[in-house]
C-alpha positions in Angstrom: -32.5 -33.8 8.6 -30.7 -33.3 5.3 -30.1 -36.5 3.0 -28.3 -37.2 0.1 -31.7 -37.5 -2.3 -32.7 -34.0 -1.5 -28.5 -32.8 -2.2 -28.9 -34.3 -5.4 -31.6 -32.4 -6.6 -30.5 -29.0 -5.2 -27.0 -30.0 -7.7 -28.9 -31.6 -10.5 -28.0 -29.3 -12.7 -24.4 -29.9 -13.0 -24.3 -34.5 -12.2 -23.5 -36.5 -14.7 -22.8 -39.6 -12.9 -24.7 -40.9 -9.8 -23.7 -43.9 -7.5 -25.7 -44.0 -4.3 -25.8 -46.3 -1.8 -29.5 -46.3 0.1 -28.0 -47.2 3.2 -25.5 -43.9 3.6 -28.5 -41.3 3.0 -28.1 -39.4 6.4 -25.7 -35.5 6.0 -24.5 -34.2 9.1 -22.6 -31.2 7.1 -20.3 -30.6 4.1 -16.9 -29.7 3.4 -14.3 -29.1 0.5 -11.1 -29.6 3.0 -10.3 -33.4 4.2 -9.1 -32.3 7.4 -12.4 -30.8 8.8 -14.2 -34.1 7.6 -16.3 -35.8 10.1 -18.4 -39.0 10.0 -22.0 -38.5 7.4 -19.9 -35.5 5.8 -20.1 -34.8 2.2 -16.5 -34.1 0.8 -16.5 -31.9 -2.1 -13.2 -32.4 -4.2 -12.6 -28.9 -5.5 -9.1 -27.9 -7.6 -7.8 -24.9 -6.2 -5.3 -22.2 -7.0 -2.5 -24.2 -5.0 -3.9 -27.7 -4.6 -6.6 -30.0 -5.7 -9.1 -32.0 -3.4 -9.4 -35.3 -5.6 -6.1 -35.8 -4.1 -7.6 -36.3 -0.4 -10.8 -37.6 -1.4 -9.4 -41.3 0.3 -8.4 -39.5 3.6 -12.2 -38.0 3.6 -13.5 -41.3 3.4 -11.0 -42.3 6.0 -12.0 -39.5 7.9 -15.8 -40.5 7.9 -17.3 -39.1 4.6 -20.1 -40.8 3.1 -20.8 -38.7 0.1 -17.8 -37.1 -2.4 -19.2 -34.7 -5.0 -16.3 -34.8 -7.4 -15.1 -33.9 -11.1 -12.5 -36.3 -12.3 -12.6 -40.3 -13.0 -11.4 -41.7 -9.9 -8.5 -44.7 -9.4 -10.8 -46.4 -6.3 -14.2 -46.3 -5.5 -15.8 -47.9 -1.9 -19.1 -49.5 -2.6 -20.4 -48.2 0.8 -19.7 -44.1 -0.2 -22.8 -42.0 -2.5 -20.6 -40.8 -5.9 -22.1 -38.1 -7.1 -20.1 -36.6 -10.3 -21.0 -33.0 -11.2 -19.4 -30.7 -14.2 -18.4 -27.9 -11.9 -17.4 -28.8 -8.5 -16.7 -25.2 -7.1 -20.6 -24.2 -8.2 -22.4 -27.5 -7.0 -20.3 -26.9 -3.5 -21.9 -23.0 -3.5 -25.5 -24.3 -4.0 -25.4 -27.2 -2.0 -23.9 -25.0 1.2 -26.4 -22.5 0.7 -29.6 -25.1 0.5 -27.7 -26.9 3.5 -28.3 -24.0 5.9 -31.9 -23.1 4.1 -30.6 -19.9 2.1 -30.0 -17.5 4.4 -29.3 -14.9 1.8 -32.6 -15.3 0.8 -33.8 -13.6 4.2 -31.4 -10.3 4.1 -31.3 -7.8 2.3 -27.2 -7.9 1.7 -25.0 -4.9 0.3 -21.7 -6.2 -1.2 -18.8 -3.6 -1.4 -15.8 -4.2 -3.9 -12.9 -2.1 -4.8 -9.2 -2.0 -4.2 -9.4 0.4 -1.3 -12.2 1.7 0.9 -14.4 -1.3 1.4 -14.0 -1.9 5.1 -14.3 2.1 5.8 -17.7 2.0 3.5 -19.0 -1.5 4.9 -18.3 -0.1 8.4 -20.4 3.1 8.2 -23.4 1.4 6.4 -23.2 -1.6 9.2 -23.4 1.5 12.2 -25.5 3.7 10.5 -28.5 1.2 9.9 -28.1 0.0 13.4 -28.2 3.6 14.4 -31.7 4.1 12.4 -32.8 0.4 14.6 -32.5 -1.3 11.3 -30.6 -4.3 12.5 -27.4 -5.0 9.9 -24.4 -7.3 10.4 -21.0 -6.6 8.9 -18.9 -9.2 7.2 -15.5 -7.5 6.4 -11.3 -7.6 6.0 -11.5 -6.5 10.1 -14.6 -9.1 11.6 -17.7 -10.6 11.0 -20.1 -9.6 13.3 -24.3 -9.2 14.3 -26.0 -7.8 16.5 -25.2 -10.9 19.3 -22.2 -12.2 17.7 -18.9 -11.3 16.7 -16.3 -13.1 14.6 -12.3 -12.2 14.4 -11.7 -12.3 10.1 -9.1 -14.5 8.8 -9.5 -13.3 5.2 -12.1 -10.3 3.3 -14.5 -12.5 2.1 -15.3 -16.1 3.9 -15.2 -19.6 2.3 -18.9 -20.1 0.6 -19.6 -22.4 4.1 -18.3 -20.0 6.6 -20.1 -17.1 4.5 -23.3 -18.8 4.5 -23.2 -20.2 8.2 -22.5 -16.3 8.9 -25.7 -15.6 6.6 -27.9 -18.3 9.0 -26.3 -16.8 12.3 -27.2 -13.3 11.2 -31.0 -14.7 10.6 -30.9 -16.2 13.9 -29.8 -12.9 15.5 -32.7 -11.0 13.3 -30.8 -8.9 11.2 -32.8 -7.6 8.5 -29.6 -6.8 6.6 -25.6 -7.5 5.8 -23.4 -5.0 4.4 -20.3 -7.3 3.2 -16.9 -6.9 1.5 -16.3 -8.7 -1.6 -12.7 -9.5 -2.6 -11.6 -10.3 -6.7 -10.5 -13.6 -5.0 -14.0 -14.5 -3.8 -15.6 -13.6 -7.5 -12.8 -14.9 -9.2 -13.0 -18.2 -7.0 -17.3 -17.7 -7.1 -17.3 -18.1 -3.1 -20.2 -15.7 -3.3 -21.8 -18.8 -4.9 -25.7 -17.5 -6.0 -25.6 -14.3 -3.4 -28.2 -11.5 -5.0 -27.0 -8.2 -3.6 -29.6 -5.4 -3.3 -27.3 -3.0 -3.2 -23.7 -3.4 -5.2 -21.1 -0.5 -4.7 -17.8 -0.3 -6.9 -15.1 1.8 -4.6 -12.1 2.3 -7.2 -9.7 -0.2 -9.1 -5.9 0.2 -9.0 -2.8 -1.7 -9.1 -3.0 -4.8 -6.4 -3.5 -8.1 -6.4 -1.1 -9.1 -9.9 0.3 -12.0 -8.8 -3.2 -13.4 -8.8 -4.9 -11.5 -11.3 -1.8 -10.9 -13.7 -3.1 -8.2 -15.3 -5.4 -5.0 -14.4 -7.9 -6.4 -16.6 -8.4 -9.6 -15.2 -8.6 -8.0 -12.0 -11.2 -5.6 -13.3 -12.9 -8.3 -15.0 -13.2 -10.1 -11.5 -15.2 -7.2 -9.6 -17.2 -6.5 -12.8 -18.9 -9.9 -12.3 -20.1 -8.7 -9.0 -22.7 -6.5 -10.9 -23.2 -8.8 -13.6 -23.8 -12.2 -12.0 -24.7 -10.6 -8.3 -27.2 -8.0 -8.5 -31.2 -8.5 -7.9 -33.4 -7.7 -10.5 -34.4 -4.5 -8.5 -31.0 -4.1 -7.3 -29.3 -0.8 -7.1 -25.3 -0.2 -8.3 -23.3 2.8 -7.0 -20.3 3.6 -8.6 -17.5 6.0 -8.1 -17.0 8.4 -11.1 -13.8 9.4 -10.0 -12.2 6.4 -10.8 -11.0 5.5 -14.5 -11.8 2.2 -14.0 -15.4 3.1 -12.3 -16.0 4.8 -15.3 -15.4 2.1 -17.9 -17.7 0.0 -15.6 -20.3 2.8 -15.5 -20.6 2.6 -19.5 -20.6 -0.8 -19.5 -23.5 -1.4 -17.2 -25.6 0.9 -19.1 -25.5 -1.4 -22.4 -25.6 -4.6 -19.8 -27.5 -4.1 -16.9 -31.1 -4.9 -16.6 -33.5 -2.4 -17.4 -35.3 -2.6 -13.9 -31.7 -1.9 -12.2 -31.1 1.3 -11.1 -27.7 2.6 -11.3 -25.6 5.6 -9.5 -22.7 7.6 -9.3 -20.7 9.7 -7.3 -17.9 11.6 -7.0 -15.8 14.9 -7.4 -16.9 15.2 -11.0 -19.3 17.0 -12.0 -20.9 14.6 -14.5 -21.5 12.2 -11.8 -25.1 12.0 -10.2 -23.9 13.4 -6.6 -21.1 15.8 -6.5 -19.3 16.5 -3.7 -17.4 19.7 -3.0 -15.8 22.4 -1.1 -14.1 20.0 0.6 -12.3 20.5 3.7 -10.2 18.8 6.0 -7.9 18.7 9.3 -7.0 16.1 11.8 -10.2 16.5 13.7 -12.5 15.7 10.4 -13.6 16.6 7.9 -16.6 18.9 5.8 -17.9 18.9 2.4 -21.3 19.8 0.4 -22.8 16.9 -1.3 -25.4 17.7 -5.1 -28.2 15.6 -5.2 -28.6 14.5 -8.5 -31.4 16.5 -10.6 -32.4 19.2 -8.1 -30.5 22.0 -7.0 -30.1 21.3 -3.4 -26.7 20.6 -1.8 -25.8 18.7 1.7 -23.3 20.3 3.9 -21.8 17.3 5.8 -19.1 16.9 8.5 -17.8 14.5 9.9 -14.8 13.1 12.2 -12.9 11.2 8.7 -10.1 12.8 6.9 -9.6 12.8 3.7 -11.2 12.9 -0.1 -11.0 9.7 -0.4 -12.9 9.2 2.5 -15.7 11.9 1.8 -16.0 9.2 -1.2 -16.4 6.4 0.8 -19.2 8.4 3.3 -21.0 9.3 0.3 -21.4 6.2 -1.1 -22.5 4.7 2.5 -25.2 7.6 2.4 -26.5 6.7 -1.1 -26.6 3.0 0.0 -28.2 4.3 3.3 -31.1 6.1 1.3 -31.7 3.6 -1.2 -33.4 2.1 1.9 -36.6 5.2 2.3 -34.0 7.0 4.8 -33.8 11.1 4.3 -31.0 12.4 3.9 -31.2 14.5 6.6 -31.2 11.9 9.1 -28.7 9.7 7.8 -26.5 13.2 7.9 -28.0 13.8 11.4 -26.6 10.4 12.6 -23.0 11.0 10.9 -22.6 14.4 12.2 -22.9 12.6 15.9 -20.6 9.7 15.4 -17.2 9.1 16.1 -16.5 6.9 13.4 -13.7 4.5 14.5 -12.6 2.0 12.1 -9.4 -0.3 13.2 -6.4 0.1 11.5 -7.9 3.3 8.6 -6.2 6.0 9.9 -6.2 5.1 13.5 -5.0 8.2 15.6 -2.5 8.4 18.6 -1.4 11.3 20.6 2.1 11.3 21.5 3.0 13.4 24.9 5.1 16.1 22.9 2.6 16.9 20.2 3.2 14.6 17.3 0.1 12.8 15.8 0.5 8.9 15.1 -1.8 7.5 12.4 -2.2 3.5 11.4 -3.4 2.3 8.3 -4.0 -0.5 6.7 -2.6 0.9 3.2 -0.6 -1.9 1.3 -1.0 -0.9 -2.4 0.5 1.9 -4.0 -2.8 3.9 -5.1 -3.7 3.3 -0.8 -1.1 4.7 0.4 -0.6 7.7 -2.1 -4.2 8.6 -0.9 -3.4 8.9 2.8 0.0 10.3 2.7 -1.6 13.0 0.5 -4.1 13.8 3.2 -1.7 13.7 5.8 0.7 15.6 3.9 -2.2 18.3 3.5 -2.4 18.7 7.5 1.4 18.0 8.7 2.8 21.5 10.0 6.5 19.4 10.3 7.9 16.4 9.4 5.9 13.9 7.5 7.2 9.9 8.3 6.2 7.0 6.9 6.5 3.2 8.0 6.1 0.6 5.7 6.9 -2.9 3.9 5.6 -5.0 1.5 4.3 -8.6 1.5 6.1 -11.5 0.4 5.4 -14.0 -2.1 2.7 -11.4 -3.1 2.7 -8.5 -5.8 6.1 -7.5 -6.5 5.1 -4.9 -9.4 3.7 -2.7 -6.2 7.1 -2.1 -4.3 9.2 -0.1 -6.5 5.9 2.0 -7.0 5.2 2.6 -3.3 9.0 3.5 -2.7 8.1 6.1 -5.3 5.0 7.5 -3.5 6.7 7.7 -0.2 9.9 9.3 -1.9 7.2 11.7 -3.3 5.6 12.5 0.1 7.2 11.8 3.4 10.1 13.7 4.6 11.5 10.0 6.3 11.1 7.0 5.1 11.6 3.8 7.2 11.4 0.4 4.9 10.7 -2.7 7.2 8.9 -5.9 7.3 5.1 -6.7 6.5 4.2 -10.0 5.9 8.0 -11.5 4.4 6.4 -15.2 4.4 9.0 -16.9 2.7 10.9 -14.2 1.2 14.4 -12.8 2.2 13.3 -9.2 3.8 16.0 -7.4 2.9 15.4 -8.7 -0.9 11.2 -7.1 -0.4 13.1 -3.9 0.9 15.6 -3.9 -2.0 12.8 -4.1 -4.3 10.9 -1.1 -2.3 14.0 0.7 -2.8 13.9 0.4 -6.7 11.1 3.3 -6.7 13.1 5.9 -4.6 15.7 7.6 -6.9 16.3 11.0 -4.9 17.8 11.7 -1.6 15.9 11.4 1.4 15.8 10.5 5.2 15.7 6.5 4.6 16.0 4.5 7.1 16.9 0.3 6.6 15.3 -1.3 9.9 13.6 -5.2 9.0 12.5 -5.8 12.7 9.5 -4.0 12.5 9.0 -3.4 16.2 12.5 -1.5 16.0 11.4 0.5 13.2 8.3 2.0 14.5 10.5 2.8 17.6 12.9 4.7 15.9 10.3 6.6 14.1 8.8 7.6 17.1 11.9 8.2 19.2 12.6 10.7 16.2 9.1 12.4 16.1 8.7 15.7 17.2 6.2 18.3 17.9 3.8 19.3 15.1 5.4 15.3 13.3 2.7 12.9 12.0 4.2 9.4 11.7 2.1 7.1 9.6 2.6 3.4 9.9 1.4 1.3 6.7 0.3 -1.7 5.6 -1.0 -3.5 8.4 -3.3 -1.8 10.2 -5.9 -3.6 12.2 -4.0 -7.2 12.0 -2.1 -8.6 14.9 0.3 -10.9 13.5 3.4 -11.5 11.0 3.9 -14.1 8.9 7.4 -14.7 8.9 8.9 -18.1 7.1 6.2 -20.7 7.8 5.5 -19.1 11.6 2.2 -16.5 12.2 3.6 -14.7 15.1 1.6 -12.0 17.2 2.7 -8.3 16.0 -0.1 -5.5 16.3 1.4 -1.7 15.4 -1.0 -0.4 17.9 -0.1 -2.5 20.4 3.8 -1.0 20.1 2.3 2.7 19.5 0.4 2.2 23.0 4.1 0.6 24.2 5.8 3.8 23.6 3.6 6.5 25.0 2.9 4.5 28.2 7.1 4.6 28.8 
C-alpha cells in the first residue's frame, strides 16, 4: 500500500510547505487531470501550455482527492486534505508516478528515438528485430504501444508521465527485457519522460515542424538536445545522423558535453561519419545498399523490402542500436534480409487493378514529404500525384513550403483536408497554395474522401499516387468533432468496386 509519508519523501526534494492530516494517509493512485480523480487520489495541480490545474484543485477534492501536490498559495484549504507544496509541480508529478508503480524503467533497458521524421520506422524495426533475436522488446510509438501480451491504440507520440510509466510496469509484467520508444520535443519540452535513463539515445534529423510550439528552430532543437543531455545512462550509447545539419551541430556539441564513459556514433551518407552507407539502390520492391563499419575496411551489403535513402538511414541506425546489444552484424542483417517490414501509414503500398501503385504516408512536414516524393519520383515510370493538407490551428510556416515541394515533384497536385480543427479549410488550402507559383495539375477538393477518389479515378497504368499527412490514423478532427476517416480504408474502398 502506498501512503502519503513515503510520497513525501520520494518529492522531498522540491516541498516547501507540508500540511498533513494523519487520518488521510492511504493513495489509491495519482493524477494531474480533475476529471479522472477518484476517492484516496493525489491531485497534482500542474500549469500547462493551455490551462492550469490549480484551477480544479476544489473539483478534485470534490471528486475524492485526499492529497493535492501544488505550487501556488491557495484561496481555501479543507482541514481534512494532505497539502503538500513543492517548487516544481511537473517534476514532483514525474517522480512521484514513477516510485508509484516501483520504477519500472529501472528494469528495461529503454532506447528513446527523437527526430522530426523517421522515429516510428526506426522504433518499429528495433521493436521486431530484438523480438526476432528472442530478446523480448515492447514498442511505445506515434502508431501503438505494445508488448509482447499487450497492445495499446496511441493517442499521442509520447504518453503522459502516468500512462508512460504504467506502460513501463505492464511491459515488466509481460517480461520485456527492453522498450524501444519515440520521444516527441513536446514530451522533453513538457519533461513527461520525467527521470527516464535511456541506454541507447538516437537523433533521426531536425527540420521545420512543430513552430507554433517551439517558435523557433532552435527551441525546437534545444528540446530534443535535452534528450542526450538530461536522458542518457552513464554507459549509454548516442547515435546520431551525420547527414543532417542539425545532427551535426549536436554531434560537436556532445563531444565537449557528454560524459566521458558515453559512447557516441554516427551515421550516414557522409563519409566523415563512423558508418557510411553507399551504392544505394532502390525500386518499389526495396531497397540495397553497402554499409562501412567504422575503423576497418569491411562493408555490409544489405537489402531490404524499404524504399528510400532516408529509409536506409533509419535501418542503419536500428542496426547500430541492434549491435550495441553483443548482436553480429551478420545476424541482425540475416534477420532484415527475411522480413517484410510493414510499418502503418510509412509508405504503405496498394495495388490498383490497372497497374498504378498507391502509397500512404504519414508525411506532414515539409522536409517528410520532400523525402518521399523524391523516392517516389525516382521509381514513377508516369504520372507522379500527390494528396495532401495541412493541420489546423498548427504550424502555418509549413504550408506555403509544402505547396512548394509538391509543385517541385508531383505531376498533380490535389490540396484537401488534414486535421482543419477549427480552421476554415479552404483558408489551410489558400495558405498551401502560397508555395506553388507555376502551372500545374491542381486540383481544389476539401472533402478528403472525394479527393483521394478523384486521384484514383485519374490514375493510370505505370501512376503512383501518394496520399500524405495522415497515414496510419483513422480519424479527422474537424471543428470540435473527431470523426472516423482512415486513407486506407477508402484506398481498400476503391479497388474492391
Amino acid at each position: 500500500m502506498k501512503i502519503v509519508e513515503d510520497l513525501v519523501k520520494v518529492i522531498q526534494n522540491y516541498v516547501i510547505e507540508l500540511k498533513l492530516d494523519s487520518d488521510k494517509k492511504q493513495i489509491k493512485s495519482l493524477s494531474n487531470n480533475s476529471r479522472k480523480v477518484r476517492p484516496n487520489y493525489v491531485f497534482v495541480a500542474i500549469k500547462g501550455f493551455t490551462s492550469d490545474g490549480h484551477q480544479f484543485i476544489e473539483q478534485a477534492i470534490e471528486a475524492g482527492a485526499n492529497t493535492i501536490i501544488y505550487s501556488q498559495d491557495l484561496k481555501k484549504y479543507h482541514d481534512e486534505i494532505n497539502y503538500i507544496k513543492v517548487t516544481d509541480t511537473v517534476a514532483a508529478y514525474n517522480e512521484a508516478v514513477a516510485w508509484f508503480f516501483d520504477y519500472p524503467a529501472e528494469k528495461l533497458k529503454v532506447i528513446g528515438v527523437t527526430g522530426t521524421n523517421g522515429k516510428t520506422t526506426t522504433a518499429f524495426i528495433i521493436e521486431l528485430i530484438l523480438n526476432s533475436l528472442n530478446n523480448r522488446c515492447g514498442l511505445i510509438s506515434t502508431v501503438k504501444h505494445s508488448s509482447i501480451l499487450t497492445q495499446i491504440a496511441a493517442e499521442r507520440t509520447t504518453p503522459e508521465a502516468f500512462f508512460l510509466q504504467q506502460l513501463f510496469a505492464q511491459m515488466v509484467e509481460d517480461e520485456c527485457h527492453n522498450v524501444v520508444m519515440e520521444v516527441s520535443s513536446h514530451a522533453l519540452e513538457q519533461k513527461r519522460v520525467g527521470n527516464t535513463k535511456f541506454a541507447v539515445g538516437i537523433f533521426s534529423n531536425l527540420s521545420g515542424d512543430h513552430l507554433d510550439y517551439h517558435h523557433s528552430m532552435e527551441n525546437y532543437y534545444n528540446a530534443k538536445k535535452t534528450m542526450f543531455i538530461n536522458h542518457i545512462s552513464d554507459e549509454g550509447i548516442i547515435i546520431i545522423n551525420h547527414d543532417c545539419e542539425y545532427g551535426q551541430k549536436l554531434l560537436k556539441e556532445l563531444v565537449i558535453e557528454k560524459k566521458s564513459t558515453q559512447k557516441l556514433i554516427s551515421y550516414g551518407f557522409n563519409p566523415n561519419a563512423d558508418f557510411v552507407l553507399s551504392n544505394f539502390s532502390s525500386d518499389e520492391n526495396g531497397s540495397s545498399f553497402y554499409l562501412k563499419l567504422p575503423e576497418i575496411d569491411e562493408k555490409l551489403a544489405i537489402e531490404d523490402n524499404l524504399i528510400g535513402e532516408y529509409n536506409a538511414l533509419n535501418l542503419t541506425a536500428a542496426i547500430i542500436a541492434v549491435n550495441s546489444y553483443g548482436y553480429e552484424f551478420d545476424e541482425i542483417i540475416k534477420i532484415i534480409a527475411e522480413e517484410n517490414f510493414v510499418i502503418p501509414g510509412r509508405l504503405e503500398r496498394f495495388q490498383l487493378d490497372n497497374g498504378a501503385t498507391v502509397f500512404i504516408d504519414y508525411a506532414h512536414s515539409d522536409d517528410a514529404l520532400k523525402n518521399v516524393l523524391m523516392v517516389l519520383r525516382k521509381i514513377c515510370v508516369n504520372k507522379l500525384s500527390v494528396i495532401f493538407g495541412c493541420g489546423g490551428d498548427r504550424d502555418k510556416t509549413k504550408r506555403p513550403r509544402m505547396g512548394k515541394i509538391a509543385n517541385q515533384y508531383a505531376d498533380k497536385v490535389f490540396l484537401t483536408t488534414d486535421n482543419p480543427r477549427s480552421e476554415n479549410p479552404s483558408d489551410i488550402i489558400n495558405d498551401i497554395k502560397e508555395g506553388i507559383d507555376t502551372d500545374c495539375d491542381l486540383y481544389e477538393i476539401e472533402n478528403r474522401e472525394a479527393a483521394i477518389q478523384a486521384a484514383l479515378n485519374q490514375a493510370e497504368t505505370g501512376d503512383i499516387v501518394l496520399i500524405a499527412g495522415k497515414g496510419h490514423e483513422t480519424y479527422q478532427i474537424i471543428g470540435d468533432e473527431k470523426i472516423f476517416f482512415d486513407d486506407s480504408k477508402v484506398v481498400k474502398k476503391f479497388i474492391d468496386a
